[in-house]
TIFI-319757 format. One record per atom (N, C-alpha, C): residue in one letter; x, y, z. Coordinates in steps of 0.1 Angstrom, whole numbers, plus 5000, padded with zeros to 4 digits. Example, Ala and Ser with C-alpha at 12.3 -4.5 7.8 and 13.67 -1.06 7.14 Angstrom:
BEGIN
A513249435078 A512349555078 A513249675078 S512849785071 S513749895071 S512950005079 
This chain:
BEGIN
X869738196700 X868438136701 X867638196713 X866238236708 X865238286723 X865238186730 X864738236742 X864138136754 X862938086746 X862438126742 X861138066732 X861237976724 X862238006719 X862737926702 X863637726713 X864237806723 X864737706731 X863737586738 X862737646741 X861337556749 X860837496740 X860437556721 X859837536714 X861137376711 X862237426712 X863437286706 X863137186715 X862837216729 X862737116738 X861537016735 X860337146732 X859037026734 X859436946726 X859536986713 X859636896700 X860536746703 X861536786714 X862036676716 X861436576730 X861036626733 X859736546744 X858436476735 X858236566721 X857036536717 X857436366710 X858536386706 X859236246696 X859236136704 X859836196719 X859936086727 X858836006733 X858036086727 X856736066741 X855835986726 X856536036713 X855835936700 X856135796704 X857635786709 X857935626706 X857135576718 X857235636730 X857035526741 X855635526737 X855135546732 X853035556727 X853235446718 X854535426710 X854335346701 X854935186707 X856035186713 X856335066726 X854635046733 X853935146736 X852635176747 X852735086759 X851934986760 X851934906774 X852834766770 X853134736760 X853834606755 X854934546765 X856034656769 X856434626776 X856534586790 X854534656796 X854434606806 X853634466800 X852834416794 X852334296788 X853434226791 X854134216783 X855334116784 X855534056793 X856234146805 X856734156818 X855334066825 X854534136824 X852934046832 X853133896825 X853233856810 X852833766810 X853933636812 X855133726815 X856733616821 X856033596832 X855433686838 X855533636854 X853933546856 X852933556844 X852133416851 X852433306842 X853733276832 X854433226827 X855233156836 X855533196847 X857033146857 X855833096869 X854733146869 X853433116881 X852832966880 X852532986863 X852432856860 X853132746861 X854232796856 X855432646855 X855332606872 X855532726882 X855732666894 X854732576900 X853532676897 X852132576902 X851932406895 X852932376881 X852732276875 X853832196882 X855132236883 X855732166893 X855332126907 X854732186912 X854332206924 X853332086925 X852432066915 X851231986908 X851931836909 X853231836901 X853531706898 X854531656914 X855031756920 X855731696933 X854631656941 X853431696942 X852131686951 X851931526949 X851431536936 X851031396932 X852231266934 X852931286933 X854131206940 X853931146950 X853631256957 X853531236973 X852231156974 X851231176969 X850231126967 X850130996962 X850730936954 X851230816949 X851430746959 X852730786964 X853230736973 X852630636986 X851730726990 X850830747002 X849430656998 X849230666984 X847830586976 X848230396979 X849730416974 X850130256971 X850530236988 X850930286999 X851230237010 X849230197017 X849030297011 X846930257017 X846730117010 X847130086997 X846629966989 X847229846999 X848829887003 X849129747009 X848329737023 X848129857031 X847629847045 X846729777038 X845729827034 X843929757030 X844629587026 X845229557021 X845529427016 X845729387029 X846529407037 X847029367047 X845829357054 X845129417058 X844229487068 X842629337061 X842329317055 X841529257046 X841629097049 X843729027045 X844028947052 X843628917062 X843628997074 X844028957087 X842328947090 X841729027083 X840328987088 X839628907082 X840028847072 X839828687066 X840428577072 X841728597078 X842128457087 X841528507101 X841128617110 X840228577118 X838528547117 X838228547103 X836928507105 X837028387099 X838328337096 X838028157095 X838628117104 X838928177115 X839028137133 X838328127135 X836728167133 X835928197143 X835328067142 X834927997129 X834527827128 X835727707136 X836727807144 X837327717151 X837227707167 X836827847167 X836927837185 X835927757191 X836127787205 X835627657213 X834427717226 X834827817226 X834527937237 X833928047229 X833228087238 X832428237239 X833328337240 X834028307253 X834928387249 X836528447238 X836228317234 X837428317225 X836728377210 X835428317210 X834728427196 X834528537197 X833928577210 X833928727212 X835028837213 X836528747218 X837428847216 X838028867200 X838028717187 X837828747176 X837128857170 X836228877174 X834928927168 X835329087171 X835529117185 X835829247188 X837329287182 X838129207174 X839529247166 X838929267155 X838129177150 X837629157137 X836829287129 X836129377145 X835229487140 X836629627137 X837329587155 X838429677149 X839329717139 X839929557135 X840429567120 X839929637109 X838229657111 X837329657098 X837329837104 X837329907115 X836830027118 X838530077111 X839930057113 X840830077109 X840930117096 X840029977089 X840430007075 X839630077064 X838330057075 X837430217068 X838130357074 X838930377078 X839630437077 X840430487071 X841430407067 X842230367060 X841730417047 X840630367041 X839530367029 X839430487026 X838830587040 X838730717035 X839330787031 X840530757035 X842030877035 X842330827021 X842630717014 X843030687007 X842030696993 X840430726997 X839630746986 X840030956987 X840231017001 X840831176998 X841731196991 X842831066991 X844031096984 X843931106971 X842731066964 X842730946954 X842031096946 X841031166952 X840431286949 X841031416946 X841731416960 X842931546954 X843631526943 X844231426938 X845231336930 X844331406916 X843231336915 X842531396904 X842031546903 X841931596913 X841931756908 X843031796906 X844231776909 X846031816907 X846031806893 X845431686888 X846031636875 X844831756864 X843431716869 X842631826863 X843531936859 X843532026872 X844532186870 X845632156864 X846532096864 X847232096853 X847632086845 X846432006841 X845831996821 X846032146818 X844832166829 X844232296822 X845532406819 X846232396833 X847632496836 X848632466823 X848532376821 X849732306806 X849132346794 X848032346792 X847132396779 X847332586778 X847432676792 X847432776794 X848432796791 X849732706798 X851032746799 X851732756780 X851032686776 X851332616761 X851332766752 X849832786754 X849132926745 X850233026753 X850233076761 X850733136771 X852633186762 X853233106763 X854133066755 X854433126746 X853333066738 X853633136728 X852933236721 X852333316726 X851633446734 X852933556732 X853333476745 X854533546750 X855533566739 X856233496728 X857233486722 X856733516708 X855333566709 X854833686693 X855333816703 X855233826712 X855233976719 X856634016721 X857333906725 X858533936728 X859034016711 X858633926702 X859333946687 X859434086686 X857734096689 X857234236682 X857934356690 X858134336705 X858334456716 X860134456705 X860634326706 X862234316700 X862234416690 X861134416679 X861034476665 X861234666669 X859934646672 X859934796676 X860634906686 X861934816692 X862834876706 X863834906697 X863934746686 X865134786682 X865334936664 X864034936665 X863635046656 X864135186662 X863435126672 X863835306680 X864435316690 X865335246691 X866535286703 X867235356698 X867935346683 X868735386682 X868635576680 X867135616677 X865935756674 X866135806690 X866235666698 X866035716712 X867235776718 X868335686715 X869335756717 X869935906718 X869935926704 X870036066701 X869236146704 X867836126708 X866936236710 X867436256723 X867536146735 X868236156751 X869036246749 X870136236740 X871536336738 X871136446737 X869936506727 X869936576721 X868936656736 X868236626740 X867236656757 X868236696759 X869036656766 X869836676774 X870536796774 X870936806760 X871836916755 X870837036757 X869937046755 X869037146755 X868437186766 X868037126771 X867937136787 X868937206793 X870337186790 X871137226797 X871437376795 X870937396784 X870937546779 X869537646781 X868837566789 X867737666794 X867737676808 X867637826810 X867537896822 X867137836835 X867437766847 X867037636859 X865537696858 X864737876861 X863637846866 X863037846856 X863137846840 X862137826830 X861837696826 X862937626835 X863037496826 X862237446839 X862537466852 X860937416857 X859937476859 X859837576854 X858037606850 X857937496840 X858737516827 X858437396818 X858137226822 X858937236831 X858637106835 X857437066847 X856937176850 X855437216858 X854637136847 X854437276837 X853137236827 X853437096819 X854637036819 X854636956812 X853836816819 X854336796834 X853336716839 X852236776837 X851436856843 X850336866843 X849436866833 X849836896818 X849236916810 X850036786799 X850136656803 X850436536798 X851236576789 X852336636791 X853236646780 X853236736767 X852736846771 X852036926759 X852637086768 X853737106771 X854237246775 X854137416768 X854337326748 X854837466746 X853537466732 X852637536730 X851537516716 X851737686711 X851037676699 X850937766688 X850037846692 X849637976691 X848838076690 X848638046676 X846938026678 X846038006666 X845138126665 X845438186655 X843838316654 X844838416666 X843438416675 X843638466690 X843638336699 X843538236699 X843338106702 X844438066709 X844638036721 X845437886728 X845837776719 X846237726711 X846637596705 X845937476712 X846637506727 X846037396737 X844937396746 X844637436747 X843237496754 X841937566742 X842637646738 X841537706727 X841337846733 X841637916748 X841238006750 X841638166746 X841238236743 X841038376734 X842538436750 X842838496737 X844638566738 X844238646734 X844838756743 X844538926737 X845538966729 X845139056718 X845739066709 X847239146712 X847139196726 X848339266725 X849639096732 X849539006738 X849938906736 X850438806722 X849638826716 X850038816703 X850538816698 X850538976697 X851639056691 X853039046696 X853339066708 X854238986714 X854938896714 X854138766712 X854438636711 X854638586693 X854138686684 X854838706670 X855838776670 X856438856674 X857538916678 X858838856685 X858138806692 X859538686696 X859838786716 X858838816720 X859138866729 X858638786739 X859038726752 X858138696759 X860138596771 X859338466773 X858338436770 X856838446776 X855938376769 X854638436772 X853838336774 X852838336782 X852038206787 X850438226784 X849538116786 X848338166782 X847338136795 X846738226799 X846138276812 X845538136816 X844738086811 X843837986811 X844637856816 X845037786812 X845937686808 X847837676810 X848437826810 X849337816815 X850737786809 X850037746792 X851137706784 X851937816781 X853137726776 X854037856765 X853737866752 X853237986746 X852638046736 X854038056726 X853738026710 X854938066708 X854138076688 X854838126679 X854038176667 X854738126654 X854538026646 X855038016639 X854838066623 X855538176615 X855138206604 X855038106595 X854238086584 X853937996569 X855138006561 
């Protein structure tokens, strides 16, 4: 086999491989993206329901203070039709405002808690409605990525074997020129001489190239573009 006919075996097997992963295309990164705001959500929903916990918690110890706090300034303001002294109403009075500055206090924190509580629960409607769709989003993709890996893994296999083998049988510096043009030119190293034509490019090949490169002599590249030229008879 030519060095030509060799490059020509190779693309072909780059070109199959490079069919399937077009045909996998981004699925497999989809997937992967949508596990991980799949695993974002759940945490942020946990995260949601320990919050509000806490929040409970902290709501019903505010309810007893305010109870407590409400008491104590209802039995000093039915002290105050008891005392006897000026002074003794005026020091009621100054507990009585304090108790009352305390528990608006108390009031605010427990009307913040009461607020956050309900945006937590908000977001995580929403996040459990996401998480839901999301789901099962996820587990048509998963099916489909399952369908089509397990179609062609086993295409994939043998073509790896078959790379490999071939690879190994071309010359180290042809096989990285080949592997030059093959990055650079997305995977498209080795095309046909069309007419006078480049395959890949389109650009005009002199005819004594040609001839050449119908002959089986080279290998031979195209000025422009850089590929390997190569000629296949009808």
């Amino acid at each position: 086999m030519s060095v030509i006919q060799q490059i020509v075996a190779l693309q072909k097997i780059d070109s199959q491989l490079q069919d399937i992963a077009e045909l996998l295309g981004d699925l497999p990164g989809k997937v992967d993206a949508l596990k991980d705001e799949e695993l974002g959500l759940a945490k942020s929903i946990e995260d949601g329901k320990a919050r509000i916990k806490v929040l409970e918690l902290e709501l019903n110890k505010f309810d007893s203070l305010m109870t407590d706090y409400n008491e104590k300034i209802d039995k000093h303001k039915d002290q105050l039709y008891l005392v006897t002294s000026n002074k003794q109403y005026d020091a009621l009075q100054h507990e009585i405002d304090h108790l009352k500055g305390e528990l608006d206090e108390i009031e605010t924190n427990a009307l913040e808690f009461a607020e956050e509580k309900e945006t937590i629960e908000t977001r995580m409607k929403s996040e459990e409605e996401n998480l839901d769709s999301l789901s099962k989003d996820l587990v048509g993709r998963r099916e489909k990525l399952e369908v089509l890996m397990n179609e062609s893994s086993e295409e994939k296999a043998t073509l790896d074997k078959e790379r490999v083998k071939e690879r190994d049988s071309i010359e180290p510096t042809t096989l990285a020129r080949y592997d030059r043009i093959h990055t650079a030119r997305k995977g498209l190293s080795v095309v046909l001489v069309e007419g006078s034509a480049c395959g890949g490019c389109g650009a005009f090949v002199p005819p004594q190239v040609v001839s050449e490169v119908k002959a089986g002599k080279g290998p031979k590249t195209c000025d422009s573009c850089s590929r390997f030229l190569y000629y296949e008879s009808n």
